[in-house]
C-alpha positions as CSV (number, residue, x, y, z in Angstrom):
1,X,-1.5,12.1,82.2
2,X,-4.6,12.6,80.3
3,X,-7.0,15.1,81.5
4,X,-10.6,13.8,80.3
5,X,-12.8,16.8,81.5
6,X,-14.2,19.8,79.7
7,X,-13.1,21.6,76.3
8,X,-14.2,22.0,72.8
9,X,-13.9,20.1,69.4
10,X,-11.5,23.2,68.9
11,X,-9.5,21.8,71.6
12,X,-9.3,18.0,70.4
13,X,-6.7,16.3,68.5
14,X,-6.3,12.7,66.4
15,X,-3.8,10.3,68.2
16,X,-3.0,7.7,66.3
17,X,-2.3,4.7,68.5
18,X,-3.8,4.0,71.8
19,X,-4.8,6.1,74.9
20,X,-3.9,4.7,78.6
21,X,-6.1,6.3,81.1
22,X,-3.3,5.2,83.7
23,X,0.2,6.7,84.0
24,X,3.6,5.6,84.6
25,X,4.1,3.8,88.3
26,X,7.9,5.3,88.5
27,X,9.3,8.9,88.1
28,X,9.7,8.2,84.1
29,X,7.1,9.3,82.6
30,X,8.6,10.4,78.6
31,X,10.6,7.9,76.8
32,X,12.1,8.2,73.2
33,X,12.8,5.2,71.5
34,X,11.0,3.2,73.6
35,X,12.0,-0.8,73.9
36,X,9.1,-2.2,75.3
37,X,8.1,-5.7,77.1
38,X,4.2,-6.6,77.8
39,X,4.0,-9.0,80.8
40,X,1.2,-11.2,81.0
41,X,1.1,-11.5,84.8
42,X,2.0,-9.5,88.0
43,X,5.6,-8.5,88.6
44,X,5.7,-9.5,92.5
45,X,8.1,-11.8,94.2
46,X,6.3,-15.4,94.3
47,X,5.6,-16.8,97.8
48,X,4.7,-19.9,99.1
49,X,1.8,-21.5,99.4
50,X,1.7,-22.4,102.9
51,X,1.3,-19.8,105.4
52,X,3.6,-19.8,108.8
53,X,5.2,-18.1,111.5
54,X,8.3,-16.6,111.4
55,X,10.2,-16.0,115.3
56,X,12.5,-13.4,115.1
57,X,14.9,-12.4,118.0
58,X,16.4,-9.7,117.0
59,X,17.3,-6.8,115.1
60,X,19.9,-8.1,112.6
61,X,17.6,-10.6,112.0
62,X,14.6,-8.7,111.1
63,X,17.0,-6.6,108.5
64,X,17.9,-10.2,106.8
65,X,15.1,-11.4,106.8
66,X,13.9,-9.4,103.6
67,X,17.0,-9.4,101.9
68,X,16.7,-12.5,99.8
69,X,13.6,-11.3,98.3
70,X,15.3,-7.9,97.4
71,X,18.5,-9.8,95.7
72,X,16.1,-12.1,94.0
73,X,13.9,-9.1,92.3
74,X,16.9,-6.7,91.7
75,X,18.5,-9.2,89.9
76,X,15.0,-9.9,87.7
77,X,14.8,-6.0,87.5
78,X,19.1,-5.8,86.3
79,X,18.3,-8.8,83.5
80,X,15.1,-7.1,82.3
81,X,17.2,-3.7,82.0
82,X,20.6,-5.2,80.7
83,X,18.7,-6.8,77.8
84,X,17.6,-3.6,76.7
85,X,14.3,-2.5,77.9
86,X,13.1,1.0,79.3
87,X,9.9,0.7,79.3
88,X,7.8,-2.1,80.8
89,X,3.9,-3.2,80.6
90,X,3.0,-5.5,83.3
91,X,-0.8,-7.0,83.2
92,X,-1.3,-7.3,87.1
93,X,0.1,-6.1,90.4
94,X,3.6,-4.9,90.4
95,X,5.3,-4.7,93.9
96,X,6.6,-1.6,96.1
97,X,10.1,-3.3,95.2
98,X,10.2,-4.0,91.8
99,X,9.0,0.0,91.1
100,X,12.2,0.9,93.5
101,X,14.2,-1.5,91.2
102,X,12.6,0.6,88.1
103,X,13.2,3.8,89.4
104,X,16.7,3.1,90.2
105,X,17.4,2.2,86.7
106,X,15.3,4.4,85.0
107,X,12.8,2.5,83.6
108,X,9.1,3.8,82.6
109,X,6.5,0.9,84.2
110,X,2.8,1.2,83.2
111,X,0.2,-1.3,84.8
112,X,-2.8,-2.2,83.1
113,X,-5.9,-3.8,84.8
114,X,-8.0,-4.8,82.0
115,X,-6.9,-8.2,80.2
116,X,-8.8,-7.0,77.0
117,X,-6.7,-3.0,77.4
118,X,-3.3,-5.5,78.0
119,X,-4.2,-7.3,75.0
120,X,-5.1,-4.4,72.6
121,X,-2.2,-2.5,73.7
122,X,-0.4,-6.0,73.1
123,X,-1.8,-5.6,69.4
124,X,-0.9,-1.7,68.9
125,X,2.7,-2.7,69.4
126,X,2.8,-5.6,67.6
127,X,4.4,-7.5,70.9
128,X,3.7,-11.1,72.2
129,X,3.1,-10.7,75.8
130,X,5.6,-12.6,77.8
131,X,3.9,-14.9,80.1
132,X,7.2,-16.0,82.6
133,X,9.1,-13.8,85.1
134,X,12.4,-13.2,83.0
135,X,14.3,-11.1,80.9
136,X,12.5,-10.7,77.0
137,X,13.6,-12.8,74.3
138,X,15.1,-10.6,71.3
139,X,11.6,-11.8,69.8
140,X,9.4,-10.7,72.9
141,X,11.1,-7.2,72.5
142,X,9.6,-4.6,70.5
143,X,11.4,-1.2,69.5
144,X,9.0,1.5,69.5
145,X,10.9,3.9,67.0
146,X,8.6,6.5,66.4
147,X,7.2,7.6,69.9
148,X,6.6,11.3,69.4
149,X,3.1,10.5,70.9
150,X,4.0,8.6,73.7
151,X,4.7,11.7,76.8
């Protein structure tokens, strides 16, 4: 993480690439030879539309009752990772469960707020941003090969 306050021009340094003010949202936080994928959206589960009432009687029930969901973004997570990726740049919200999922399988996740930082960041790494919830093309991916700045 960047510390912003205080110092002197003795104290400041040339980066050549772009500055997040935000760190990682899992434990990675260092990655060498980065594969990256830029999502254009949020990285949540989608639910419906409609909103209802769910009656449930008892215990085994309320432990099933979230289990689909976890299957259903594991297995997003397990495609995103098996194609190659370790680190991951989602433009929007990312959910409680998909930064488990990361953390599990050791990969760095960095959420950016700003459309305009998503889309310069986007254009630092030469990467199209990915605008479906699914494992990177091999021409969505970019290999970062020279991240001695990226800590």
């Amino acid at each position: 993480m960047v510390n912003f306050l205080g110092g002197s021009i003795n104290d400041s340094q040339i980066v050549h690439g772009l500055v997040l003010t935000r760190g990682s949202e899992t434990s990675v936080t260092h990655v060498v030879n980065a594969k990256v994928v830029v999502y254009n959206q949020d990285l949540e589960i989608d639910s419906g539309e409609t909103k209802g009432t769910v009656v449930i009687k008892n215990a085994s029930e309320l432990l099933n009752y979230t289990i689909g969901e976890e299957n259903r973004m594991e297995k997003l997570i397990k495609e995103i990772v098996d194609s190659g990726v370790n680190v991951v740049i989602v433009g929007g919200s990312i959910s409680d469960m998909a930064i488990h999922f990361f953390d599990k399988y050791k990969v760095m996740c960095i959420k950016v707020l700003s459309k305009f930082e998503l889309r310069r960041l986007a254009k630092s790494l030469e990467a199209a941003l990915v605008s479906r919830k699914a494992a990177p093309t091999k021409v969505k991916l970019v290999a970062v090969i020279k991240s001695q700045y990226a800590k």
